[in-house]
C-alpha positions in Angstrom: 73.4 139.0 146.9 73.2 135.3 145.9 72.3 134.9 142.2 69.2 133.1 141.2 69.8 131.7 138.0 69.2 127.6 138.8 72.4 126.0 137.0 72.4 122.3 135.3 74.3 121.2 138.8 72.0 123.2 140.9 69.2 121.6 139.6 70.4 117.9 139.3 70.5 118.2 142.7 66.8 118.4 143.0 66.0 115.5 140.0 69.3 113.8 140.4 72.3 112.8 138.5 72.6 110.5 136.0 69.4 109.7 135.4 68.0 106.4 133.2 67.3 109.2 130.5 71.1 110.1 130.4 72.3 106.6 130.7 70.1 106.0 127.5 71.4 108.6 125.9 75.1 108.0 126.6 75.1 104.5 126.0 73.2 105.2 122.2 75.3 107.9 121.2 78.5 105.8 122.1 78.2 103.2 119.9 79.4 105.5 117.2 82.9 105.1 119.4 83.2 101.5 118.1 83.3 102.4 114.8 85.4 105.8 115.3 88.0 103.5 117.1 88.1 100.8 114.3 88.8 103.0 111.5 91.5 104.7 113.8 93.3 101.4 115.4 93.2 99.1 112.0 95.2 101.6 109.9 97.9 99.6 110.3 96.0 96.7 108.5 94.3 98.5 106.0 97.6 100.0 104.6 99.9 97.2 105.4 103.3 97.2 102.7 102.3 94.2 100.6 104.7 91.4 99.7 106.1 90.4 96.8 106.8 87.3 94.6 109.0 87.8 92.0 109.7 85.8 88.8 113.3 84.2 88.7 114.4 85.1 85.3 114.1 82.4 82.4 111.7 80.8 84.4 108.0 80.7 85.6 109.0 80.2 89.2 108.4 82.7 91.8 110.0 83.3 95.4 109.8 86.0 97.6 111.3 89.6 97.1 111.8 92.7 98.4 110.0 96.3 97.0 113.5 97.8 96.7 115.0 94.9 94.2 110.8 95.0 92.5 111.6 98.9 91.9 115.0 99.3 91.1 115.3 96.2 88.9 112.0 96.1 87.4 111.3 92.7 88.1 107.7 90.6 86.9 106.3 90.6 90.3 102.8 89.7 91.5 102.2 91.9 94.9 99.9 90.5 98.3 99.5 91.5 101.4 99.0 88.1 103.0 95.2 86.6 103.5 93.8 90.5 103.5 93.2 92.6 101.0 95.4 96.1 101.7 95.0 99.4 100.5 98.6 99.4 99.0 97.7 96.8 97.4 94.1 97.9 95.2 95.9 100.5 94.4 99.2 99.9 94.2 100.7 102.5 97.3 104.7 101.2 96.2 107.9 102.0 94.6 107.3 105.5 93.1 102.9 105.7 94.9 104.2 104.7 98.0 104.0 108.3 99.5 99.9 107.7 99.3 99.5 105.7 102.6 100.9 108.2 104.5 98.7 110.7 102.6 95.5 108.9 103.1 96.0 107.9 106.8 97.2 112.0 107.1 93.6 113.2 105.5 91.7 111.0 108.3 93.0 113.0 110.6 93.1 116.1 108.8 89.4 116.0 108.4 88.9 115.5 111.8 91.0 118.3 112.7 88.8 120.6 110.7 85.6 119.1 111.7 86.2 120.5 115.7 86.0 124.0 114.5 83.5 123.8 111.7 81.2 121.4 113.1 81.4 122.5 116.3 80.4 126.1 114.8 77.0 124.8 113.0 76.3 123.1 115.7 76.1 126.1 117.5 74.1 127.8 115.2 71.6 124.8 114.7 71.7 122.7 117.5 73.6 119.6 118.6 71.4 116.8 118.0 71.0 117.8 114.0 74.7 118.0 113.6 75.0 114.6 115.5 72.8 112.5 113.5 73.7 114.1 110.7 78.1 113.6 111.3 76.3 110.3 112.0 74.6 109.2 108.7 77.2 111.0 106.5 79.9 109.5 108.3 78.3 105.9 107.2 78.1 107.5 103.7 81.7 108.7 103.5 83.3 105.2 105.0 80.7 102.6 102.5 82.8 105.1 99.7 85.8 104.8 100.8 84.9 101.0 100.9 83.8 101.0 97.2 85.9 103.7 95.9 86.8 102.7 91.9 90.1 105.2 92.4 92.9 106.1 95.2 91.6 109.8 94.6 87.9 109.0 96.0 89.0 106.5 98.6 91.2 109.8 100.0 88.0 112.1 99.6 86.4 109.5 100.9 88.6 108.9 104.0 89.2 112.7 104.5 85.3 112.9 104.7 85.0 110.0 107.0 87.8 111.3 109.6 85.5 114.6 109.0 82.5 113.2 110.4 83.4 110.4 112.7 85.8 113.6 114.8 82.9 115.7 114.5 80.0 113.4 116.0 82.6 112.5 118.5 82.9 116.0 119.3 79.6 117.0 119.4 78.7 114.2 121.6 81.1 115.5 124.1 79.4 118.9 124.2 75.9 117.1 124.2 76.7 114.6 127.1 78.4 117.1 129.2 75.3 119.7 128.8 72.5 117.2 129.5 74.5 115.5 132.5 76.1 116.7 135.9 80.0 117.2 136.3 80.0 114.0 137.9 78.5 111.4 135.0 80.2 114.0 132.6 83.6 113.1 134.2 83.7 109.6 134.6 82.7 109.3 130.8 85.1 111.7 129.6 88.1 110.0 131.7 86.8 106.4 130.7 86.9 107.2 126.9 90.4 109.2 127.9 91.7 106.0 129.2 90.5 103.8 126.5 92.1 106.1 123.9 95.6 105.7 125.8 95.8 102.1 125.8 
């Protein structure tokens, strides 16, 4: 005996597949993406080694040096990282702090690790679209501190939050899309964003 429980497939097949409504909806809730890929791919920028000047002794000239002779030998340096402000340099991520890079760029992706199984959970108990615009706001929140943060130790809370919430809307719009949408629009999203994320 054939069930008669009417499916999301089943019954896009009667209203149709990626409707206007679900292109609306997919196109708004992936412009979060841009902002998800921007704090991932510029990384590199953001916590870029600085360079150094050092002072020749005796004199007030200064010439180019590397961290090792600034951190062995002590040397009066003045540290940049080129036209951009860095990371490293605000806070001063060298010699004996340079472990805190890979710390902070390790907590973005710690928090977004935790954020699949936590956010995913209350999301679950709540509903998707309150733990969306919420992951949303908050992860605008957590990345304006990390962009004012005063110490290292808030920029990395700050950072750990924002990996937190930027995985976790990104999550939850997966589950979203693929519930209000057909295998078929569901798919070609999912492989596009796959693709994208691969380049």
């Amino acid at each position: 005996m054939e069930s008669t429980f009417l499916t999301l497939d089943k019954s896009l097949l009667y209203v149709g597949d990626n409707s206007t409504f679900q292109k609306r909806i997919t196109w708004l809730l992936a412009i979060q993406w841009v902002s998800f890929s921007f704090m991932a791919n510029t990384m590199a920028f953001f916590f870029q080694s600085p360079s150094f000047q050092c002072r020749t002794p005796g004199t007030d000239y200064y010439e180019g040096c590397s961290e090792s002779s600034v951190c062995t030998h002590k040397y009066d340096y003045v540290a940049t990282s080129g036209s951009q402000e860095s990371i490293a340099v605000t806070f001063g991520l060298y010699c004996d702090n340079s472990q805190g890079i890979y710390w902070a760029e390790s907590l973005f992706f710690l928090g977004g690790f935790m954020s699949g199984y936590l956010l995913s959970y209350i999301s679950d108990k709540i509903g998707r679209r309150p733990v969306i615009m919420g992951a949303l706001l908050l992860s605008i929140v957590s990345m304006v501190g990390a962009a004012l943060a005063p110490s290292f130790m808030l920029f990395e809370l700050s950072y750990f939050l924002a990996g937190c919430f930027l995985f976790g809307y990104e999550t939850e719009v997966y589950l979203y899309i693929s519930e209000i949408s057909g295998k078929g629009a569901a798919r070609k999203l999912f492989d596009s964003r796959r693709s994208r994320s691969t380049c």
